[in-house]
N, C-alpha and C positions, 0 to 999 in steps of 0.2 A: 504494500500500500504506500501512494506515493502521498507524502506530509504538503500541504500548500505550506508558502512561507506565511509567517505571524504578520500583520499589519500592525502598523506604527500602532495606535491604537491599545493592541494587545500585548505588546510589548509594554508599553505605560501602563497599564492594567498589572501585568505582573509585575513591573519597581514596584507599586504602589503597595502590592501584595507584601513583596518580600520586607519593606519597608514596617508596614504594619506587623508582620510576624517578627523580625528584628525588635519593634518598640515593645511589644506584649512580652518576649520572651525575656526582657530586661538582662537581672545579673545570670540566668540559668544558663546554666553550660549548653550548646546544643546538642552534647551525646545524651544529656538527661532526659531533656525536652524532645528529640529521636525517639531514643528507645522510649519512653514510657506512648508513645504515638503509636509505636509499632512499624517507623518509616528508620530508614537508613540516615546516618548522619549525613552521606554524601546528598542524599535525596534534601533534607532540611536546608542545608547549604547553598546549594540548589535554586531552591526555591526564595530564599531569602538572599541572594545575590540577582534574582530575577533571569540567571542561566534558565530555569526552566518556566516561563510565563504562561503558560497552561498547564498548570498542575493537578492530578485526577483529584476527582472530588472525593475521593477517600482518605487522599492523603490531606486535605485541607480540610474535612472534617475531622479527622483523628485531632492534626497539628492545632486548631481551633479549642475543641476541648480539653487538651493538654493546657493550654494556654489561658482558656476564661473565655475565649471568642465563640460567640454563637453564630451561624453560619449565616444569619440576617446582617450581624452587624460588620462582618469581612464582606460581605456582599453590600454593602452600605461605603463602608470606606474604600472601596478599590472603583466604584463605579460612580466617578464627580456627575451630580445631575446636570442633565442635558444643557441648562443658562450656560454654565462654569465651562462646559467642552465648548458653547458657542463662542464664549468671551476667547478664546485663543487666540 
């Protein structure tokens, strides 16, 4: 199966992501905040350097509840409503 490439867009979506999981997982090691997810450290990494910008929802619901994040409110902070993407 051949991958389309991410648009600008979805890229931004995942910094935003990874950014948000960086601030919530504050002083936690990320092998702690990994394993207790049940995701690979390299996988956390990953995803919070914004290398992987569509992350399965498995792994950002575990990483979520490890953290306090409820899957509303990571769907809340990664997607600026539509005024804030027009203002660009």
């Amino acid at each position: 199966m051949v991958r389309l490439p991410l648009t600008p867009d979805e890229l931004e979506r995942g910094q935003r992501l990874g950014a948000l999981l960086r601030h919530a997982r504050g002083e936690r090691s990320m092998l702690d905040v990994a394993l207790e997810a049940g995701v690979s450290p390299e996988t956390l990494r990953k995803i919070e350097t914004g290398r992987v910008a569509t992350p399965s929802f498995q792994s950002i619901a575990a990483i979520g509840r490890v953290l306090g994040l409820s899957l509303d409110d990571v769907w809340a902070e990664i997607n600026p409503p539509q005024a804030a993407l027009l203002a660009r």
